[in-house]
Gaussian input, Z-matrix of N, CA and C with variables (Angstrom, degrees):
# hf/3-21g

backbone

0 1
 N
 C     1     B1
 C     2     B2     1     A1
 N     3     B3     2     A2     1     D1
 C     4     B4     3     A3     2     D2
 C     5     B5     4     A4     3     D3
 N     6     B6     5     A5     4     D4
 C     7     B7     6     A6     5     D5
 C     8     B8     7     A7     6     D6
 N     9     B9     8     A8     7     D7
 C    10    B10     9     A9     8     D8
 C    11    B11    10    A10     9     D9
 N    12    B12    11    A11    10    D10
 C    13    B13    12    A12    11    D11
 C    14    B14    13    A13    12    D12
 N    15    B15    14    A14    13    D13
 C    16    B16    15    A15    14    D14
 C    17    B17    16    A16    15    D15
 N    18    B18    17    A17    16    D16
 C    19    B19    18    A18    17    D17
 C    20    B20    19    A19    18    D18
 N    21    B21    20    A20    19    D19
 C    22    B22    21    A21    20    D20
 C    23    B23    22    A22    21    D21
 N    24    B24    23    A23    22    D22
 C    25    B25    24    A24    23    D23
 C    26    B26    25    A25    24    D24
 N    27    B27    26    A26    25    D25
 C    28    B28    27    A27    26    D26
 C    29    B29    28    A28    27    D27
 N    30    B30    29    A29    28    D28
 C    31    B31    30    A30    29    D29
 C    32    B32    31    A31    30    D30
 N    33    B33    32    A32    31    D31
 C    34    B34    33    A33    32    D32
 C    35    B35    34    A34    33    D33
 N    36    B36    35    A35    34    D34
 C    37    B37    36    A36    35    D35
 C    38    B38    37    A37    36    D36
 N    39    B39    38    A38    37    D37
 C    40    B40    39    A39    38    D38
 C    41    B41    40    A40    39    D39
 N    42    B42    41    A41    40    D40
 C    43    B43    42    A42    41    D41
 C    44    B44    43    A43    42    D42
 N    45    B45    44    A44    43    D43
 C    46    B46    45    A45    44    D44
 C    47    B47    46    A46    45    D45
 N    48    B48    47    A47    46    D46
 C    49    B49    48    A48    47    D47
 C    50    B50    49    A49    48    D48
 N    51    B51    50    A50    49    D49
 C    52    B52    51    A51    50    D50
 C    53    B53    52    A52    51    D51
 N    54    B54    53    A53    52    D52
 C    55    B55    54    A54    53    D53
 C    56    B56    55    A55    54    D54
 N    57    B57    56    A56    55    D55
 C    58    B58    57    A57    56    D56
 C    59    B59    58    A58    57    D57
 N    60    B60    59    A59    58    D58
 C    61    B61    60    A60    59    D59
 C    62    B62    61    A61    60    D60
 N    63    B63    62    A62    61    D61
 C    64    B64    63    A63    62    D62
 C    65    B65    64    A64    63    D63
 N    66    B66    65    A65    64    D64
 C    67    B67    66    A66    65    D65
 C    68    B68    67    A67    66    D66
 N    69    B69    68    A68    67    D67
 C    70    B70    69    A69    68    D68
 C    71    B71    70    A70    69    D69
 N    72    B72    71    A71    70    D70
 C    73    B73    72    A72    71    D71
 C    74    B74    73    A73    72    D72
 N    75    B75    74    A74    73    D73
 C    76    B76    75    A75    74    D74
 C    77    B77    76    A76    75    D75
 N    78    B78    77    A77    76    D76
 C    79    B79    78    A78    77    D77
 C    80    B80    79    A79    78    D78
 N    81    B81    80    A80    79    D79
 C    82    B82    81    A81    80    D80
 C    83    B83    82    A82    81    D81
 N    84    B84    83    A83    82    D82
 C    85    B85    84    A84    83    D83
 C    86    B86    85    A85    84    D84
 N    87    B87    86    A86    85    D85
 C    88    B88    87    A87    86    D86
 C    89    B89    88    A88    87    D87
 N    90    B90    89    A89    88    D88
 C    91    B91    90    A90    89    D89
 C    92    B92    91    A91    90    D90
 N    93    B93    92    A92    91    D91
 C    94    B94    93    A93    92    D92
 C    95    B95    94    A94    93    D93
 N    96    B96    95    A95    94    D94
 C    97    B97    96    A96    95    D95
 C    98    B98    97    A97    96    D96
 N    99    B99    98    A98    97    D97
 C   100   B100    99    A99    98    D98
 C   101   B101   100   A100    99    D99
 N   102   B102   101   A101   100   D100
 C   103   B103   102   A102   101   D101
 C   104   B104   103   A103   102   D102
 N   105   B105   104   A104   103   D103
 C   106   B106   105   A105   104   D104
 C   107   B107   106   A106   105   D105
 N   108   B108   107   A107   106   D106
 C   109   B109   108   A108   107   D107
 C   110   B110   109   A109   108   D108
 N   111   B111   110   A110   109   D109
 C   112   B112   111   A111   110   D110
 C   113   B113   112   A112   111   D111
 N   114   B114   113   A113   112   D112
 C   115   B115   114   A114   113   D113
 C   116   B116   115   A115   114   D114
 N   117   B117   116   A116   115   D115
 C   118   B118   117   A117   116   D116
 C   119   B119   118   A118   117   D117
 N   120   B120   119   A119   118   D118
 C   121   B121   120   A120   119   D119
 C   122   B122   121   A121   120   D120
 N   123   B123   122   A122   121   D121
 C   124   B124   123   A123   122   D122
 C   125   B125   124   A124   123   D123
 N   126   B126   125   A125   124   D124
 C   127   B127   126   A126   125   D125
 C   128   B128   127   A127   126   D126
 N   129   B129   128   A128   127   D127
 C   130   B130   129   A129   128   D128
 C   131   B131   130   A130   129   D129
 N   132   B132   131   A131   130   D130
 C   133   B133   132   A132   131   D131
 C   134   B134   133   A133   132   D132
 N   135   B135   134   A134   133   D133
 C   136   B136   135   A135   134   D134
 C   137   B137   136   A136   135   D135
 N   138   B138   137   A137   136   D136
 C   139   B139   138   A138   137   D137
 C   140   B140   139   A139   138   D138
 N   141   B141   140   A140   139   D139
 C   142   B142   141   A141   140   D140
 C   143   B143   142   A142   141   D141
 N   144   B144   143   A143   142   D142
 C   145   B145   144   A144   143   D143
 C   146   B146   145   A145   144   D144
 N   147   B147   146   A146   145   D145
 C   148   B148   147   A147   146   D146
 C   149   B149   148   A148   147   D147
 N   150   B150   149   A149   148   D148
 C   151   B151   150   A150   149   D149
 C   152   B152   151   A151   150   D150
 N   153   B153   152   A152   151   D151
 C   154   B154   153   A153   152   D152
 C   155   B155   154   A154   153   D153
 N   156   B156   155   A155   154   D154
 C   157   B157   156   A156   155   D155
 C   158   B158   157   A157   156   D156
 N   159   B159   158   A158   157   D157
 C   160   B160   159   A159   158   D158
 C   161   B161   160   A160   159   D159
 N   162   B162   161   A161   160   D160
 C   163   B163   162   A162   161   D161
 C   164   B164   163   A163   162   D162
 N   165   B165   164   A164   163   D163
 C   166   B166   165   A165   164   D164
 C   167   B167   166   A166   165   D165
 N   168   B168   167   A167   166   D166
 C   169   B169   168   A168   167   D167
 C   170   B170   169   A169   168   D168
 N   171   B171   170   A170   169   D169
 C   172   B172   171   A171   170   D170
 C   173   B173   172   A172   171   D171
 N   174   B174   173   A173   172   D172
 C   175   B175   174   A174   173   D173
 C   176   B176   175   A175   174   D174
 N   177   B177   176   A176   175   D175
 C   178   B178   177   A177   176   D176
 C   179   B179   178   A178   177   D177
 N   180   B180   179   A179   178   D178
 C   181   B181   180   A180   179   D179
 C   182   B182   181   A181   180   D180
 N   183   B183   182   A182   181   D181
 C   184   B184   183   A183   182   D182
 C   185   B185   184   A184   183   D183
 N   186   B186   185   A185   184   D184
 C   187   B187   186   A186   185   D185
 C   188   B188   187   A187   186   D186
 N   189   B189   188   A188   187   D187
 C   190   B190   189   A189   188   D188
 C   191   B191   190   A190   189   D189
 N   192   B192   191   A191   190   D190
 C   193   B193   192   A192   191   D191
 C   194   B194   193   A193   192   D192
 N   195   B195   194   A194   193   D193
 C   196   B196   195   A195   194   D194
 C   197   B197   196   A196   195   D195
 N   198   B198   197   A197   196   D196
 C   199   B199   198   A198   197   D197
 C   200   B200   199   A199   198   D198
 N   201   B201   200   A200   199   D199
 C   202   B202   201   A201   200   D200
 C   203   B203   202   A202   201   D201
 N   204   B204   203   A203   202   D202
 C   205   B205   204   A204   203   D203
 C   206   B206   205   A205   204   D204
 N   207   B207   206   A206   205   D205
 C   208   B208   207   A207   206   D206
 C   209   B209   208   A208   207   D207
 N   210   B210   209   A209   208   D208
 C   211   B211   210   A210   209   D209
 C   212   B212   211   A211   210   D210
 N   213   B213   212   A212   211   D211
 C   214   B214   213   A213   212   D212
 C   215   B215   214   A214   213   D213
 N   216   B216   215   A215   214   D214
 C   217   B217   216   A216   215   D215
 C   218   B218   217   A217   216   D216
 N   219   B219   218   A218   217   D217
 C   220   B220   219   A219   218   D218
 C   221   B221   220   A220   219   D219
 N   222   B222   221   A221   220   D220
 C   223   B223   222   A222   221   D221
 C   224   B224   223   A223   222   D222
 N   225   B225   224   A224   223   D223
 C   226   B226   225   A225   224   D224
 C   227   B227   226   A226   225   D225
 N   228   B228   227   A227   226   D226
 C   229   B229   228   A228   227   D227
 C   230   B230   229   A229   228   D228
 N   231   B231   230   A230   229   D229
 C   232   B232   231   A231   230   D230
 C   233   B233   232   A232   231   D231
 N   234   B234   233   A233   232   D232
 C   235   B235   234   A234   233   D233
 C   236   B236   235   A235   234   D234
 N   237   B237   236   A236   235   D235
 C   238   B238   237   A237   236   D236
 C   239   B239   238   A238   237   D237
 N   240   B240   239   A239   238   D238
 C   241   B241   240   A240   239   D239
 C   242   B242   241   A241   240   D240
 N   243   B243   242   A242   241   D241
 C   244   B244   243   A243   242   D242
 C   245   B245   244   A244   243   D243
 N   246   B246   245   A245   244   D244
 C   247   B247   246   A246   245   D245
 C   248   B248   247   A247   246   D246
 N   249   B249   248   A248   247   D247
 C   250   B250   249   A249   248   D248
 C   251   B251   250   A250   249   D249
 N   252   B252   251   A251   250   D250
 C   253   B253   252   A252   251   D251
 C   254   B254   253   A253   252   D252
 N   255   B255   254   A254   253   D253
 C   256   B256   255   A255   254   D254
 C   257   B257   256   A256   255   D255
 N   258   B258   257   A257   256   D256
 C   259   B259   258   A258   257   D257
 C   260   B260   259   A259   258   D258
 N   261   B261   260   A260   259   D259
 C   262   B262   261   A261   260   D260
 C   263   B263   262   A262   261   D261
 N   264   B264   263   A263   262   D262
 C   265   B265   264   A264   263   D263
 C   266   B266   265   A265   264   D264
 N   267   B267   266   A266   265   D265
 C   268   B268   267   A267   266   D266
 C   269   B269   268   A268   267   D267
 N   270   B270   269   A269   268   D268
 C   271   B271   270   A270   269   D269
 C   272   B272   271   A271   270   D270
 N   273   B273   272   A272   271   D271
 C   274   B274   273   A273   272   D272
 C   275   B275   274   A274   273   D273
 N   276   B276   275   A275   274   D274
 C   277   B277   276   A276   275   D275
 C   278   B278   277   A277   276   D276
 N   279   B279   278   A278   277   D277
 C   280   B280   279   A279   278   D278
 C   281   B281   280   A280   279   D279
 N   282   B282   281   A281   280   D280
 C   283   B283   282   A282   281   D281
 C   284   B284   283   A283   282   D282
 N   285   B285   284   A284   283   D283
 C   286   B286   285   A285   284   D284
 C   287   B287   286   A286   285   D285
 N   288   B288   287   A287   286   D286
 C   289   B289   288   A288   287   D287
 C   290   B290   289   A289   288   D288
 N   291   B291   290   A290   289   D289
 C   292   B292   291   A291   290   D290
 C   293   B293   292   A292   291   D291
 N   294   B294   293   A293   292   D292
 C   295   B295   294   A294   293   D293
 C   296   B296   295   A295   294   D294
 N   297   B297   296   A296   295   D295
 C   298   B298   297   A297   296   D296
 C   299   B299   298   A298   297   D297
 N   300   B300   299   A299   298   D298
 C   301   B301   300   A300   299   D299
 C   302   B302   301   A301   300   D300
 N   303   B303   302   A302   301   D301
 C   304   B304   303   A303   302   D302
 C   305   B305   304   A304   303   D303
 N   306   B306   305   A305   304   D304
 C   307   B307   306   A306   305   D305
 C   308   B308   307   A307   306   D306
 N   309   B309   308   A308   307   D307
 C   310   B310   309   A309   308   D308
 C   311   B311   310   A310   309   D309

   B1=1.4471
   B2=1.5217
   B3=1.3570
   B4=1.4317
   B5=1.6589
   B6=1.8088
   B7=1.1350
   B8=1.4543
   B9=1.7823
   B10=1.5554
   B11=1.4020
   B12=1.6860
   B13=1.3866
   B14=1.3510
   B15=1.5831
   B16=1.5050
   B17=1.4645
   B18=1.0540
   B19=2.0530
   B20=1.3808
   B21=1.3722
   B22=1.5479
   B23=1.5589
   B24=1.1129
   B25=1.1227
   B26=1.5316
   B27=1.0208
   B28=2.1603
   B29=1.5478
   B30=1.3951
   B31=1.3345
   B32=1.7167
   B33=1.5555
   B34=1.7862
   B35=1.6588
   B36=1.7330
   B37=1.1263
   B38=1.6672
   B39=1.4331
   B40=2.1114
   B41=1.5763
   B42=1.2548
   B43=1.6927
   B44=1.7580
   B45=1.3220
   B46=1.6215
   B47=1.4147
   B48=1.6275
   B49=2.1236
   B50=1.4472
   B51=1.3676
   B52=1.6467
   B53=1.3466
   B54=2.0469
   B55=1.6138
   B56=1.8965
   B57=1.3483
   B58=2.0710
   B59=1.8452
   B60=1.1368
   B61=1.7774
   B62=1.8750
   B63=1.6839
   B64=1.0614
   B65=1.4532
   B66=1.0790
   B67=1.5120
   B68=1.0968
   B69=1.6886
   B70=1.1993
   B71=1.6370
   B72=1.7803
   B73=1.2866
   B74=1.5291
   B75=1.2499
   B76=1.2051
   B77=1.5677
   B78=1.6958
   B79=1.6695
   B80=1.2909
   B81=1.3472
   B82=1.6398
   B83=1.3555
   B84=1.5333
   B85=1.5851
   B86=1.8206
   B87=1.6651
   B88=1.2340
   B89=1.5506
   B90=1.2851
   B91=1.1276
   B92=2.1754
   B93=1.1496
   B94=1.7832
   B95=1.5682
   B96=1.4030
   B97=1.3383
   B98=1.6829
   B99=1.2532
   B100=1.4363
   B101=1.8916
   B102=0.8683
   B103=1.6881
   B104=1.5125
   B105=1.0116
   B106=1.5788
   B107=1.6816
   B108=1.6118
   B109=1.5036
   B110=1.5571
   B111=1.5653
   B112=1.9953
   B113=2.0812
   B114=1.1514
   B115=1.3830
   B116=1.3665
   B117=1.6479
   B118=1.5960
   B119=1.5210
   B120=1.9209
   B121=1.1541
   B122=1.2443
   B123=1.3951
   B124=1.5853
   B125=1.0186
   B126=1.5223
   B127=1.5023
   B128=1.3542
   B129=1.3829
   B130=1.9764
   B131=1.9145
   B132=1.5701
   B133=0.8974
   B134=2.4525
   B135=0.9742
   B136=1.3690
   B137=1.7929
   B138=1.6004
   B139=1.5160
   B140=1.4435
   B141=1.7882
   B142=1.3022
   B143=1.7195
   B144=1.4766
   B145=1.7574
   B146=1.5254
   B147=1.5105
   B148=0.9677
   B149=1.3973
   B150=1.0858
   B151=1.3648
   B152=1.6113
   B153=1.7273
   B154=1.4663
   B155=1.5011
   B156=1.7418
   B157=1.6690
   B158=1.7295
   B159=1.2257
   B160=1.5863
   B161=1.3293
   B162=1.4972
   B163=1.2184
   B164=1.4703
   B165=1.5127
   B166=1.2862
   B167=1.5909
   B168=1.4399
   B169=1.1232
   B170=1.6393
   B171=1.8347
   B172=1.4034
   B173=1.8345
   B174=1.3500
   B175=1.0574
   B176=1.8899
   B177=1.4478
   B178=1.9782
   B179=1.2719
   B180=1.2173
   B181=1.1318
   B182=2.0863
   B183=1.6806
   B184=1.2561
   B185=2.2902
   B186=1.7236
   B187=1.5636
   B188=1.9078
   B189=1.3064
   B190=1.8345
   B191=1.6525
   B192=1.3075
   B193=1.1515
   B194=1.6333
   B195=0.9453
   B196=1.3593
   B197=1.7193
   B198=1.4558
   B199=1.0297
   B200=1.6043
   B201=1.3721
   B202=0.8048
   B203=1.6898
   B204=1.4765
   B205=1.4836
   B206=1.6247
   B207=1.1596
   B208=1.4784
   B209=1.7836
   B210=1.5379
   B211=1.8187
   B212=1.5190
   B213=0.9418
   B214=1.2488
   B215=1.7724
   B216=1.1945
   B217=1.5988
   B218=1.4503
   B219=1.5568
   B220=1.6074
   B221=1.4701
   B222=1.2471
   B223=1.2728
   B224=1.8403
   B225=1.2158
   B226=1.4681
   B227=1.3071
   B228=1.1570
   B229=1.7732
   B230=1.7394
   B231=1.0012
   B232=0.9373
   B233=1.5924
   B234=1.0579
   B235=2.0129
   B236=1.1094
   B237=1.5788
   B238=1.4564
   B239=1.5781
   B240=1.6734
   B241=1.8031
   B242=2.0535
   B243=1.0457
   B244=1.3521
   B245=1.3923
   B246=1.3050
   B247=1.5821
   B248=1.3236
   B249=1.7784
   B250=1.6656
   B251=1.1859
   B252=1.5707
   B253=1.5201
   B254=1.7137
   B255=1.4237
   B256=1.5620
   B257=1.9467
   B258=1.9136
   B259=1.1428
   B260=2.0951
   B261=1.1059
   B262=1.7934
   B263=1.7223
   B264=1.1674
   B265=1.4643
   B266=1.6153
   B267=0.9242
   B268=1.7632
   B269=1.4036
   B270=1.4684
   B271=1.1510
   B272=1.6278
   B273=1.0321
   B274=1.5521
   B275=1.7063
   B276=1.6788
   B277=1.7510
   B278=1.4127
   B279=1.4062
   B280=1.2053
   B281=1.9351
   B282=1.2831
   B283=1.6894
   B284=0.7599
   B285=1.3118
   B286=1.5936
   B287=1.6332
   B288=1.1299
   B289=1.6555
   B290=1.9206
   B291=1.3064
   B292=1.3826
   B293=1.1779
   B294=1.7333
   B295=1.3423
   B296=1.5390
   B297=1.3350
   B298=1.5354
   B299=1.7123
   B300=1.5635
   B301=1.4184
   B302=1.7784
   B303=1.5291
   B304=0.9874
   B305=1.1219
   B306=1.5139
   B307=1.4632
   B308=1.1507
   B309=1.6488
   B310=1.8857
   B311=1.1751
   A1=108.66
   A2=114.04
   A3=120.63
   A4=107.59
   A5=109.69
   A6=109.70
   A7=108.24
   A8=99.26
   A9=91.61
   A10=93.11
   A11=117.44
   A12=127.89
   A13=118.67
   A14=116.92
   A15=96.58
   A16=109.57
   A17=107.91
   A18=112.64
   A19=99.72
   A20=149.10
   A21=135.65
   A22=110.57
   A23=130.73
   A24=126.83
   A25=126.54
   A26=96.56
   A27=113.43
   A28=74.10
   A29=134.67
   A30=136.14
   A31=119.22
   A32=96.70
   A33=118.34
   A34=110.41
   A35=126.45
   A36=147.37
   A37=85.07
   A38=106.48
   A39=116.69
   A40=91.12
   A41=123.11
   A42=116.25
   A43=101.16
   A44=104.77
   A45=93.04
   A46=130.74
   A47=117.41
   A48=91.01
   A49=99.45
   A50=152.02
   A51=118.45
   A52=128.82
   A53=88.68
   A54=113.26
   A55=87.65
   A56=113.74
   A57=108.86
   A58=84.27
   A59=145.75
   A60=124.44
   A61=85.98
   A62=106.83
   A63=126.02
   A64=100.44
   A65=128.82
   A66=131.25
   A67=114.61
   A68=139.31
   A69=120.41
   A70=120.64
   A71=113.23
   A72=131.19
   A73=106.99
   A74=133.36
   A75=135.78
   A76=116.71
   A77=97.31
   A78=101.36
   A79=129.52
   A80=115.86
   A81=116.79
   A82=149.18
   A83=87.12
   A84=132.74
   A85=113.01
   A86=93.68
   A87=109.07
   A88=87.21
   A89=140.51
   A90=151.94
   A91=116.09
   A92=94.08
   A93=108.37
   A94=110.08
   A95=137.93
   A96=121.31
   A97=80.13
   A98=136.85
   A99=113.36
   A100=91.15
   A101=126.69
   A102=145.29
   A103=114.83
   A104=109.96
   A105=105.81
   A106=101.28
   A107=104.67
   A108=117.80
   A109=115.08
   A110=117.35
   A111=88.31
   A112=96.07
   A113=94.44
   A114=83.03
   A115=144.51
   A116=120.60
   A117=112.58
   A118=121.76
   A119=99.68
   A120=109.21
   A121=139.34
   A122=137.81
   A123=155.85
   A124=129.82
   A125=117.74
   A126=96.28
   A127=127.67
   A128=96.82
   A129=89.02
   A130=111.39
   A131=110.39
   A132=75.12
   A133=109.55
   A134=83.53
   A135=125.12
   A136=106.97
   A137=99.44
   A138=114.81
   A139=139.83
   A140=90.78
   A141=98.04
   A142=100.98
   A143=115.52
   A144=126.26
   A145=80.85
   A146=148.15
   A147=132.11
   A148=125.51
   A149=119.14
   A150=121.81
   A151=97.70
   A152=104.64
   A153=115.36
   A154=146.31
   A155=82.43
   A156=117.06
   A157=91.98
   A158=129.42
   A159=125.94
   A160=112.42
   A161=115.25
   A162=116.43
   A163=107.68
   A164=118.31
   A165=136.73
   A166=93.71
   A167=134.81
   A168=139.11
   A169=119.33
   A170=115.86
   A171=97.70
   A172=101.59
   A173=127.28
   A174=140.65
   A175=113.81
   A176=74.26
   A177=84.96
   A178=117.20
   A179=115.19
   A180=105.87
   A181=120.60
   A182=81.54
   A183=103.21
   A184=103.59
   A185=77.00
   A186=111.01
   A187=96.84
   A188=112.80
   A189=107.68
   A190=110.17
   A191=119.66
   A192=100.66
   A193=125.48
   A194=124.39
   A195=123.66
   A196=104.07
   A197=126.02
   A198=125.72
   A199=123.48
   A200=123.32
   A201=131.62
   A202=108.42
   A203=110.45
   A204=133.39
   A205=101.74
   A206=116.43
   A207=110.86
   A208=118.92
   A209=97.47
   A210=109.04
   A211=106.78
   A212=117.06
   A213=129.83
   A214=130.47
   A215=93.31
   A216=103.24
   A217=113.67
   A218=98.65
   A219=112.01
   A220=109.11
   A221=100.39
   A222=125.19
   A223=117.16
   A224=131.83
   A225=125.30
   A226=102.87
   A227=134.12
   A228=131.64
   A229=104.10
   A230=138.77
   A231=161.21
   A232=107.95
   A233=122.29
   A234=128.52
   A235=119.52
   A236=121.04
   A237=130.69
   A238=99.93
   A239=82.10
   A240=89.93
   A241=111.95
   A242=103.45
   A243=113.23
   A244=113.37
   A245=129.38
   A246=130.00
   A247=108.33
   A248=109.04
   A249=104.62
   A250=88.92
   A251=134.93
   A252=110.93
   A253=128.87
   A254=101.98
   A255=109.72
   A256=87.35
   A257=105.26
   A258=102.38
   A259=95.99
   A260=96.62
   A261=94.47
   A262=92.40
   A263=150.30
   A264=144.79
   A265=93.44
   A266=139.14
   A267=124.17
   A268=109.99
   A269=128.38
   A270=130.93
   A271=114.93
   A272=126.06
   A273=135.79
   A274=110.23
   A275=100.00
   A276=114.44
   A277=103.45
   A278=147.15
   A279=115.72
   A280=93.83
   A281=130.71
   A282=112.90
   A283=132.06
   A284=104.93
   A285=118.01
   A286=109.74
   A287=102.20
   A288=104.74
   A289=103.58
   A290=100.02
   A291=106.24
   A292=118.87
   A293=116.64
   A294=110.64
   A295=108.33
   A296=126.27
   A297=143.70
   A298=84.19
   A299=125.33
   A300=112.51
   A301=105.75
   A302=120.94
   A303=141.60
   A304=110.68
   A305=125.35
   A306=127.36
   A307=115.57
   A308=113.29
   A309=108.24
   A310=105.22
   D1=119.37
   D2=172.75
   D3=-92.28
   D4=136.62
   D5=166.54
   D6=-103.13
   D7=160.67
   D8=178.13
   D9=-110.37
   D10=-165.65
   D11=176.32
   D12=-50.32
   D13=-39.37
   D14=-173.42
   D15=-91.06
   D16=-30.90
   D17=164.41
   D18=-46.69
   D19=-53.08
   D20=166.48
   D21=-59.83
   D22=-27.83
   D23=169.45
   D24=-65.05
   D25=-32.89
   D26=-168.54
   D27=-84.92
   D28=-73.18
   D29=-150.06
   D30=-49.34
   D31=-45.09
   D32=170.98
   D33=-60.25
   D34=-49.93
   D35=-157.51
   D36=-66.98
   D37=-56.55
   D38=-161.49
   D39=-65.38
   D40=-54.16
   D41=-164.13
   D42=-61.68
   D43=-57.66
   D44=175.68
   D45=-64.55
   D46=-43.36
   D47=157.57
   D48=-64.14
   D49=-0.09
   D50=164.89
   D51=-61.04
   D52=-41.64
   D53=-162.59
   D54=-65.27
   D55=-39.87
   D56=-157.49
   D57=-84.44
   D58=-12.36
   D59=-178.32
   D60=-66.69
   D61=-61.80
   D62=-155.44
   D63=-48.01
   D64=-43.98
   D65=169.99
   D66=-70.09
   D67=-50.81
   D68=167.98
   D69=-33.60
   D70=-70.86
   D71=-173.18
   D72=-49.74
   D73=-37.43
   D74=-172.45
   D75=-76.45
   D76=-51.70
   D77=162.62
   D78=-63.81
   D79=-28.80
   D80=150.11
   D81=-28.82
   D82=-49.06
   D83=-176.12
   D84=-66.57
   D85=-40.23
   D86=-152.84
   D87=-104.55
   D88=-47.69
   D89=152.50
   D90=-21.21
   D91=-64.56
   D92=155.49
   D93=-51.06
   D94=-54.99
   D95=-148.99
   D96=-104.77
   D97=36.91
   D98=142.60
   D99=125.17
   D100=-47.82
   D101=172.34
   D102=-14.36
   D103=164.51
   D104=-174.68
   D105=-155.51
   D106=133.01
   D107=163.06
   D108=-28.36
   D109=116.37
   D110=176.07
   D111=-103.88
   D112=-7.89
   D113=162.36
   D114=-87.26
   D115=130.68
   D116=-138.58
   D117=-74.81
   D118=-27.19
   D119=158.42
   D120=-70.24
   D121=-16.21
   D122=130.60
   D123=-50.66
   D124=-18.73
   D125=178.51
   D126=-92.81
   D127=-12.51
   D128=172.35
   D129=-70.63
   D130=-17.04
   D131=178.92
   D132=-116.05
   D133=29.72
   D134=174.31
   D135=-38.10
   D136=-48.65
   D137=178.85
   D138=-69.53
   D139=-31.80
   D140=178.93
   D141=-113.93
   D142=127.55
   D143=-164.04
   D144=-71.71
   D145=-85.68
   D146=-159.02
   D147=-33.22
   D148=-43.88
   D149=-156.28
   D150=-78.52
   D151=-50.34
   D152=179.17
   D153=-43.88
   D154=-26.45
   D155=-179.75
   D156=-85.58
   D157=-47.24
   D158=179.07
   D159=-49.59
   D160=-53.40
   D161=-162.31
   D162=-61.36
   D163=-50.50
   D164=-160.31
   D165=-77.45
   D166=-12.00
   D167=159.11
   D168=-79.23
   D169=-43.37
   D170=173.05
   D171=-57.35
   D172=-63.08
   D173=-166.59
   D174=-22.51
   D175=-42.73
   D176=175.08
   D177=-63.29
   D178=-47.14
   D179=-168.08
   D180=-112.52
   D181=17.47
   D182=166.62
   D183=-63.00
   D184=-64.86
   D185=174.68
   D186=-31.39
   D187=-77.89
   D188=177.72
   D189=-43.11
   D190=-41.94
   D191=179.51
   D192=-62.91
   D193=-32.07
   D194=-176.29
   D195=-86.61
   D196=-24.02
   D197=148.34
   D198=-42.50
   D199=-59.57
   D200=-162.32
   D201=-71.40
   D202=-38.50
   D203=171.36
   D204=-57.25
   D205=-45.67
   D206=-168.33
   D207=-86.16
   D208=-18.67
   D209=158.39
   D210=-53.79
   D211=-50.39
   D212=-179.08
   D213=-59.62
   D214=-30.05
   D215=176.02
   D216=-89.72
   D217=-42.21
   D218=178.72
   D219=-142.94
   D220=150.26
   D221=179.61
   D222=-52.21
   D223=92.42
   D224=-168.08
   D225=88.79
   D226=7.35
   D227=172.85
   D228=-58.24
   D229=-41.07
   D230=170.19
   D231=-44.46
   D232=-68.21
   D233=151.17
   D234=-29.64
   D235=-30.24
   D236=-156.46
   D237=-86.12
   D238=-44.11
   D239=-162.35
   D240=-80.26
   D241=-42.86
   D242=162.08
   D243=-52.79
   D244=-79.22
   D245=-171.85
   D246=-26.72
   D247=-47.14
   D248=-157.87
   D249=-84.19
   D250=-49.57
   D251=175.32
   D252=-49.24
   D253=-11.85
   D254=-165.44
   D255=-73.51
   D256=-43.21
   D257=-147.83
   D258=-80.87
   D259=-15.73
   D260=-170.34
   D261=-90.85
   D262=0.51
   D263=167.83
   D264=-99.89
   D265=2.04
   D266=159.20
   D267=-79.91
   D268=-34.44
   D269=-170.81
   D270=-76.42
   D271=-37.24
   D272=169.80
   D273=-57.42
   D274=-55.35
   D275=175.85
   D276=-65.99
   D277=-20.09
   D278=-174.19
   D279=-112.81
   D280=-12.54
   D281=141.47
   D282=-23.44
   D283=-51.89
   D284=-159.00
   D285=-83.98
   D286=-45.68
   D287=-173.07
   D288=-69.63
   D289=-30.56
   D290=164.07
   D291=-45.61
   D292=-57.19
   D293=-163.06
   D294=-76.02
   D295=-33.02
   D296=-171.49
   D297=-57.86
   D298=-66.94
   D299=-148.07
   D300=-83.35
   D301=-23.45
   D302=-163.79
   D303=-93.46
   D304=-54.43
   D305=-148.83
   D306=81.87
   D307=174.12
   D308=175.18
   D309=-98.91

């Protein structure tokens, strides 16, 4: 099965809102049993789940926009910008599941 550009595109777009639920739910998690935001820009609003889930929601789709901007300039710009967000939202999600199964 060959994919084309926008089949990598739909595919990149689904893994990254997976990788930010997985971080919401996890930072939640970890947030409840005593845990604390270590990121400096999140944590003030870290406290309140509504607000936290927004932010980390404009942020998402902040992220598509410049994706979407960079399809546009160049050819696969769009891959560039997703992947590395795909690859910097693994690192937060596997903290977290760390700290839940591990502890600190």
């Amino acid at each position: 099965m060959k994919f084309d550009n926008q089949d990598l595109t739909l595919i990149l777009i689904t893994l990254f809102g997976s990788l930010s639920i997985v971080d919401i739910v996890t930072t939640s998690f970890v947030l409840q049993r005593g845990g604390r935001e270590l990121n400096l820009f999140l944590a003030p609003f870290a406290s309140d789940p509504a607000f936290f889930i927004a932010v980390k929601a404009v942020g998402f789709f902040f992220i598509l926009g410049i994706a979407i901007f960079n399809r546009c300039v160049m050819e696969r710009g769009d891959h560039v910008v997703l992947a590395t967000a795909c690859g910097m939202g693994v690192f937060p999600a596997l903290w977290n599941l760390h700290i839940l199964f591990y502890g600190l």
